[in-house]
C-alpha positions as CSV (number, residue, x, y, z in Angstrom):
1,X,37.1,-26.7,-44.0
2,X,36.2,-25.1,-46.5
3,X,32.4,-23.2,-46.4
4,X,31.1,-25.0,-49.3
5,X,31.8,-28.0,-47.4
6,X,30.5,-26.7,-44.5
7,X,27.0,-25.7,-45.6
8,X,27.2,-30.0,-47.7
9,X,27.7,-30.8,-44.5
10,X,24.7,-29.4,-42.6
11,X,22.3,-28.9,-45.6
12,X,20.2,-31.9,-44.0
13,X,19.9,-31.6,-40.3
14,X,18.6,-34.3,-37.6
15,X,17.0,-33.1,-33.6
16,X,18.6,-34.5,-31.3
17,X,15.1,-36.8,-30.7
18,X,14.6,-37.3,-34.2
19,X,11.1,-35.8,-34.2
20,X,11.7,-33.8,-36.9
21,X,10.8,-35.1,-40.4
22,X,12.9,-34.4,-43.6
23,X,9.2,-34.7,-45.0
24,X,5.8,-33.6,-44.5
25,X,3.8,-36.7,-43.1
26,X,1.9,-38.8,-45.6
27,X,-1.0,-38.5,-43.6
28,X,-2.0,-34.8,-44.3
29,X,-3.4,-33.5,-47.3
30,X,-1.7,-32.0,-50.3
31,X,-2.5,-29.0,-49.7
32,X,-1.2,-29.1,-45.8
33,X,1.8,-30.7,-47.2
34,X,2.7,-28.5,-50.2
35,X,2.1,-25.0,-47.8
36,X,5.1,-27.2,-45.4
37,X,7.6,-27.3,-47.9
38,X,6.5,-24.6,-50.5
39,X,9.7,-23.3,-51.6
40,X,11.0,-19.9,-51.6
41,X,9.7,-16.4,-49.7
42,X,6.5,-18.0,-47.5
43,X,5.9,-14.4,-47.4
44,X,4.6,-13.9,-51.2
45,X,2.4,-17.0,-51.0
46,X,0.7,-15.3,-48.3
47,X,0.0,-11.9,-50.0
48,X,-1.1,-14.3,-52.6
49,X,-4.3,-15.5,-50.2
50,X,-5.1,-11.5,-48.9
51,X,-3.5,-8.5,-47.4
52,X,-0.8,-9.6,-45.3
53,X,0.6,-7.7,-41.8
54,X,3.4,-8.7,-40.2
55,X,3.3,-8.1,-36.1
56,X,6.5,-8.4,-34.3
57,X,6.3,-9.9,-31.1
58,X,9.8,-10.0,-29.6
59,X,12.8,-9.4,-30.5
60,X,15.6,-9.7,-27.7
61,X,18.7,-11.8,-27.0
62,X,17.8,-15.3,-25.8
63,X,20.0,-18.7,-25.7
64,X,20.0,-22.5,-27.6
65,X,17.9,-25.0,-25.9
66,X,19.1,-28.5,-26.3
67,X,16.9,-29.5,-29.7
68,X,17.8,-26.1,-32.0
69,X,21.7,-26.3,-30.4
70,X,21.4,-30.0,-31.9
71,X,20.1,-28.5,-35.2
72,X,22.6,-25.7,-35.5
73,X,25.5,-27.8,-34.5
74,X,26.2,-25.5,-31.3
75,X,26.6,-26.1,-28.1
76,X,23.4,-25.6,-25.6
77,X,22.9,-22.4,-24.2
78,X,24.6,-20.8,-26.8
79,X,23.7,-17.0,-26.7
80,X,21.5,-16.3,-29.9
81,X,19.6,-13.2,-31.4
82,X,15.5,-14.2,-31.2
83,X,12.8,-12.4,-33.6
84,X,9.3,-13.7,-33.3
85,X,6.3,-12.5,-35.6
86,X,2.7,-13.4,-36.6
87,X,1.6,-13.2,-39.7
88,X,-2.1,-12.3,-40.6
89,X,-3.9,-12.6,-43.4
90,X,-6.6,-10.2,-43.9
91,X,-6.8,-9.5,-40.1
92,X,-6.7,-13.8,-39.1
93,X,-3.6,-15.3,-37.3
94,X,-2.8,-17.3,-39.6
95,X,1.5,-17.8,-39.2
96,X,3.8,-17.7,-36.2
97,X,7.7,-17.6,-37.1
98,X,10.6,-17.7,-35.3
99,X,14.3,-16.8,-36.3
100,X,17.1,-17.6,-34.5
101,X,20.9,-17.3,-35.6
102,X,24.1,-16.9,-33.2
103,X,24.8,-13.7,-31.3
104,X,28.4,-13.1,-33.4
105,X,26.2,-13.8,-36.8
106,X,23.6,-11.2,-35.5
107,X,26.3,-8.9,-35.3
108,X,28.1,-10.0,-38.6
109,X,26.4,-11.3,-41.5
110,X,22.9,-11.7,-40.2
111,X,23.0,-8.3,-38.8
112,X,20.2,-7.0,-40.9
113,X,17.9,-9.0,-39.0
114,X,17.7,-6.5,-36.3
115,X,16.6,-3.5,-38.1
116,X,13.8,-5.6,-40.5
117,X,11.0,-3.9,-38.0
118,X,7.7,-5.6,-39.4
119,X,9.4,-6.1,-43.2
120,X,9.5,-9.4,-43.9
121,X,12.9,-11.7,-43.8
122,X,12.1,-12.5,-47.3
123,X,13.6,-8.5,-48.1
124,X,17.1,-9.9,-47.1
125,X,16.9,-14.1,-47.6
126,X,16.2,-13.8,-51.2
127,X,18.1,-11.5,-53.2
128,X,22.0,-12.3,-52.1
129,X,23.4,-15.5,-54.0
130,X,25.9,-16.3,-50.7
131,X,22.9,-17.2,-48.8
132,X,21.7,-20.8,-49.1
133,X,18.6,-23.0,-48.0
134,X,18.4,-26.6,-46.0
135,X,16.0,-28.9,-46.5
136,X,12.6,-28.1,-44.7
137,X,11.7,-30.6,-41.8
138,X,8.5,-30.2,-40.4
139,X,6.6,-32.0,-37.1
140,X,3.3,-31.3,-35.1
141,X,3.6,-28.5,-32.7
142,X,3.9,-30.2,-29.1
143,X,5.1,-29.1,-25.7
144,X,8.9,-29.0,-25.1
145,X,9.5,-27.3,-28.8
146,X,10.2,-23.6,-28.6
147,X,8.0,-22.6,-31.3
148,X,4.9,-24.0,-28.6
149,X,6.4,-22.3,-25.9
150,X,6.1,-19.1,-28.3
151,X,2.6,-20.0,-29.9
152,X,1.7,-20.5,-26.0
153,X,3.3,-17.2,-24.9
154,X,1.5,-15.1,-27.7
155,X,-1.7,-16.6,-28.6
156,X,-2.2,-19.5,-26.0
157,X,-5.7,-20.5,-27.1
158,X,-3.8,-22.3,-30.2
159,X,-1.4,-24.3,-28.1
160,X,-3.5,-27.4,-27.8
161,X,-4.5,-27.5,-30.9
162,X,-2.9,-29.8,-34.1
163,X,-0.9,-27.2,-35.4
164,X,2.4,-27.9,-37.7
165,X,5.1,-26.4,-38.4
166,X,8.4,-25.8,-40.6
167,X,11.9,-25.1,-39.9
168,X,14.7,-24.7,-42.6
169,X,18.4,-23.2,-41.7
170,X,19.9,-20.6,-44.1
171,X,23.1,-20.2,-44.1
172,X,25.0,-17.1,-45.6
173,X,29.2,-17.7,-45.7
174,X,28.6,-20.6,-43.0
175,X,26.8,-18.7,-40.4
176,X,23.1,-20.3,-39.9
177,X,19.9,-17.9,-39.5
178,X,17.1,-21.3,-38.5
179,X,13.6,-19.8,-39.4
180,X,10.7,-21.9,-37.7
181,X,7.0,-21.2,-39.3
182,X,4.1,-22.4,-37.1
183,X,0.6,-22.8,-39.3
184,X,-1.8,-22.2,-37.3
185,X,-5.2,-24.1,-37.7
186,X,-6.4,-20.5,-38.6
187,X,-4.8,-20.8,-41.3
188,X,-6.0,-24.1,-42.3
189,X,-9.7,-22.5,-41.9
190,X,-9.3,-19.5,-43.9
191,X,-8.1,-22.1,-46.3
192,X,-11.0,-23.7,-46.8
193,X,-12.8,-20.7,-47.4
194,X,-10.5,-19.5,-49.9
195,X,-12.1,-18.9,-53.4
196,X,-9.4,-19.8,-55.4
197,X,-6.1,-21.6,-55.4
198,X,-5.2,-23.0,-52.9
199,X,-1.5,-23.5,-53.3
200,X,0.2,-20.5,-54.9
């Protein structure tokens, strides 16, 4: 196969429990819904709202749990390379991401993912025409997902609330890097208070 045919054939992906939407639900407001499928580097909408700092949280090797294995075509407990980070926006939580992609693609293609420190993944996503983007899929952030485990692991007083959030896969020569973005309702907040667009 070749990998233009493999990337066709994983462009649009399905969890294994279906609770992943190819589409932001109807019943959020535009602006909820364009910041869950704004296209291109998350990062330099952000910077767009205030000064933006990148924390990382963890980086270490970790393995597939049943949903993402289902969403990278892998099996489960497939060893993968894990980087977590929050993004703030002028000192408020406002974004937890998670970035996953196979051991043998953290130490091949992806490889730069290990020495990004707090620089964003935008530096590396965005600037090589092999690499190329699935459709978003979004869904509330509920127990059982691994992006709740890690919004409850490094800032539990979010976990219960109705947060939602965004995974796309990239894929450079057919090797998948699935990045995860949690909004917090933080985020939604400092919104609100924003004085000026909203949607950049």
């Amino acid at each position: 196969m070749s990998i233009k045919s493999f990337i066709q054939n994983r462009m649009s992906f399905q969890s294994y429990a279906g609770a992943w939407l190819n589409q932001a639900p109807l019943k959020l407001d535009p602006i909820q819904r364009y910041w869950l499928t704004r296209p291109g580097a998350l990062t330099a909408g952000l910077r767009q709202l205030g000064q933006l700092h990148i924390e990382v949280l963890n980086e270490s090797y970790a393995s597939l749990d049943r949903d993402e294995a289902s969403a990278l075509q892998l099996p489960s407990r497939h060893p993968l390379w894990l980087r977590e980070i929050m993004m703030s926006i002028d000192g408020t939580p406002s974004v937890l991401a998670r970035s996953i992609t196979p051991i043998s693609a953290a130490r091949g293609v992806w490889k730069s993912i290990r020495s990004l420190k707090t620089r964003p993944l935008a530096d590396i996503l965005y600037n090589d025409p092999r690499i190329v983007r699935s459709r978003f899929e979004c869904a509330p952030v509920q127990a059982g997902r691994q992006i709740f485990l890690t919004q409850e692991r490094y800032c539990p007083k979010y976990s219960a609330r109705p947060d939602y959030a965004r995974r796309s896969i990239f894929y450079k020569e057919g090797h998948p890097l699935m990045v995860t973005e949690s909004f917090l309702e933080t985020f939604w907040l400092l919104l609100d208070q924003f004085d000026g667009n909203k949607m950049p």
